[in-house]
C-alpha positions in Angstrom: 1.1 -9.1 -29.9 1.8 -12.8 -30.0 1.9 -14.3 -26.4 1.9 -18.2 -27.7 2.7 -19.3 -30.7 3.6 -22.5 -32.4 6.8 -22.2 -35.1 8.4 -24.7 -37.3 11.6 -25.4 -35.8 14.6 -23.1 -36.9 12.2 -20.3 -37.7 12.4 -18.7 -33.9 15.2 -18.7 -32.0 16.3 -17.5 -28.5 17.3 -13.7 -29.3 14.3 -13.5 -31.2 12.1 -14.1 -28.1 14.4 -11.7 -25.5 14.3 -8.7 -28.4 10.4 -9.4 -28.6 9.5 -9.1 -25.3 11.9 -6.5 -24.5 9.7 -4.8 -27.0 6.5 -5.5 -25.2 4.0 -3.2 -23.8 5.1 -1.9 -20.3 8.6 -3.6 -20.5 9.9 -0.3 -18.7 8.3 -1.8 -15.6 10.0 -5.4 -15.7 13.2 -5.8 -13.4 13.3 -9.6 -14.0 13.3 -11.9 -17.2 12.9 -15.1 -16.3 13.8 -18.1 -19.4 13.1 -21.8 -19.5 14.3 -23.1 -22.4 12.9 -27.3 -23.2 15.4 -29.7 -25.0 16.0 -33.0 -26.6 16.5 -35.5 -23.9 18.7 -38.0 -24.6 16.9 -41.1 -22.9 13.5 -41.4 -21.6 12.1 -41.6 -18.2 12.7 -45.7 -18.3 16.3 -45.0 -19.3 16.0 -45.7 -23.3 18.5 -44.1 -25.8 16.7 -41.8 -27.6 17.7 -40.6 -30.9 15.3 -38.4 -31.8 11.5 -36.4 -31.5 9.2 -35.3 -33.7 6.4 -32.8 -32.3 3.2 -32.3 -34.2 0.6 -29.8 -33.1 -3.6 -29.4 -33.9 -1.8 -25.8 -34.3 -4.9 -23.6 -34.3 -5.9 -24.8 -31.1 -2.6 -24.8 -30.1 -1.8 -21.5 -30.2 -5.2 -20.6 -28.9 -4.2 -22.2 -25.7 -0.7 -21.2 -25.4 -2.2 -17.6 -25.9 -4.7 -18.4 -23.3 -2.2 -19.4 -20.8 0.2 -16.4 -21.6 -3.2 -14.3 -21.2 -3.8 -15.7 -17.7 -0.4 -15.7 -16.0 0.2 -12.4 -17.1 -2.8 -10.9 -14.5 -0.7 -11.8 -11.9 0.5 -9.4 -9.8 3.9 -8.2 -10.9 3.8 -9.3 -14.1 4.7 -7.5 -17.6 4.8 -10.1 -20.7 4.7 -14.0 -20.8 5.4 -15.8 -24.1 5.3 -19.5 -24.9 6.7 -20.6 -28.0 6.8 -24.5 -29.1 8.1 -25.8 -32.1 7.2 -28.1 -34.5 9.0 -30.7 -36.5 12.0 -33.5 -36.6 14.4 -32.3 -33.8 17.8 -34.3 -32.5 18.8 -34.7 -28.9 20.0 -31.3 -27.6 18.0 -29.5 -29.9 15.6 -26.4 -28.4 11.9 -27.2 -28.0 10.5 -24.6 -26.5 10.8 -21.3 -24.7 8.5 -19.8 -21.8 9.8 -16.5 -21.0 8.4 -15.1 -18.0 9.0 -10.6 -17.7 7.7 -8.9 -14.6 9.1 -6.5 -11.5 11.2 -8.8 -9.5 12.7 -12.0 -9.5 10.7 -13.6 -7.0 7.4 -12.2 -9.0 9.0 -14.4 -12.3 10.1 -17.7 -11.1 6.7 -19.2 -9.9 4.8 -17.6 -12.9 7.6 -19.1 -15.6 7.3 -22.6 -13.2 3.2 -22.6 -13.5 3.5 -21.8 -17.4 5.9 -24.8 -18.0 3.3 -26.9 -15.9 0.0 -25.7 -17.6 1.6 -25.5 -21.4 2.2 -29.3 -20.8 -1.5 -30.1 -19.3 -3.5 -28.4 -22.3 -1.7 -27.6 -25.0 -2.4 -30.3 -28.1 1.2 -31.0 -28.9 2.4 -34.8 -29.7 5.8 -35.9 -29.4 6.9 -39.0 -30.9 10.3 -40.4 -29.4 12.4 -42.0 -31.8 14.4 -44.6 -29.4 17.2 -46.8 -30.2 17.0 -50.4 -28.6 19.9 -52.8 -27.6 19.7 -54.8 -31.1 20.3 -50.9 -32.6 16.4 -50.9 -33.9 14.8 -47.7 -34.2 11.2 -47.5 -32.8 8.7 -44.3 -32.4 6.1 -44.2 -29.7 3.6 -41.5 -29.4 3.7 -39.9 -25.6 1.8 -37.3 -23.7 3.8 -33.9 -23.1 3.0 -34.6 -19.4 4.6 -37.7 -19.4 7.6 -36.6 -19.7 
C-alpha cells in the first residue's frame, strides 16, 4: 500500500486519494476522514504577485520519507490510514499541491495527526519549490525556497 508518494501533477487527483484510503486496511474502524489539501498561493509571505511554482523532488528519497511519516503517525492511537501525496511539476496559482489525508475513529483522533503530518512533510521531505513572481516593472523572476518557508 502506498502511504506517500510523489505524482507528476494531473496524474492523482482528490477522489482518487478518498476512494484509496477508503479501500485501506481496517477502514471499517475509521469514523473520521480528515483532508488538507496545499495550493498555489497567489503572493508570497513579503506580499509579491506570484505567477507561478515549479516543485522538483530527489523523488526516491522523497517518497521514502513521506512513507516514513505516513508510517509513524499512523501508530497513533486511533488511527487507521494516513497518506501524503505531493506533486511534481509547473503548477499555476490555485492549482492543488498536495494532499495529507488523515483516517482514524474520531474526529478529535484526525485533526492533530493531519496538523503534525502537514508540519513534518514540510521539515524533511526533499521537495524544492521555485516561485515564479511578477515584479512592479511586469518582470518575471524564480527563486528557489524552502517548503518551510512558506
Amino acid at each position: 500500500m502506498i502511504h506517500g508518494h510523489v505524482h507528476i501533477k494531473g496524474a492523482f487527483n482528490i477522489q482518487k486519494l478518498v476512494d484509496l484510503v477508503k479501500k485501506s486496511e481496517g477502514f471499517e474502524k475509521a469514523g473520521a476522514l480528515a483532508i488538507f489539501i496545499g495550493v498555489v498561493r497567489g503572493e508570497t509571505s513579503a506580499g509579491e504577485k506570484v505567477q507561478g511554482l515549479e516543485i522538483e523532488a530527489y523523488e526516491e528519497k522523497a517518497n521514502e520519507m513521506l512513507s516514513r511519516i505516513c508510517s509513524d503517525l499512523k501508530k497513533r492511537e486511533g488511527i487507521v490510514d494516513v497518506q501524503i501525496h505531493h506533486f511534481v511539476g509547473d503548477f499555476n496559482v490555485g492549482e492543488d499541491l498536495v494532499y495529507v489525508v488523515v483516517a482514524g475513529s474520531h474526529r478529535e483522533n484526525v485533526f492533530p495527526v493531519l496538523a503534525e503530518a502537514v508540519e513534518r512533510y514540510k521539515k524533511e521531505a526533499p521537495l524544492f519549490k521555485k516561485e515564479l513572481t511578477v515584479g512592479e516593472n511586469g518582470q518575471v523572476r524564480g527563486v528557489w525556497v524552502a517548503e518551510k518557508e512558506s
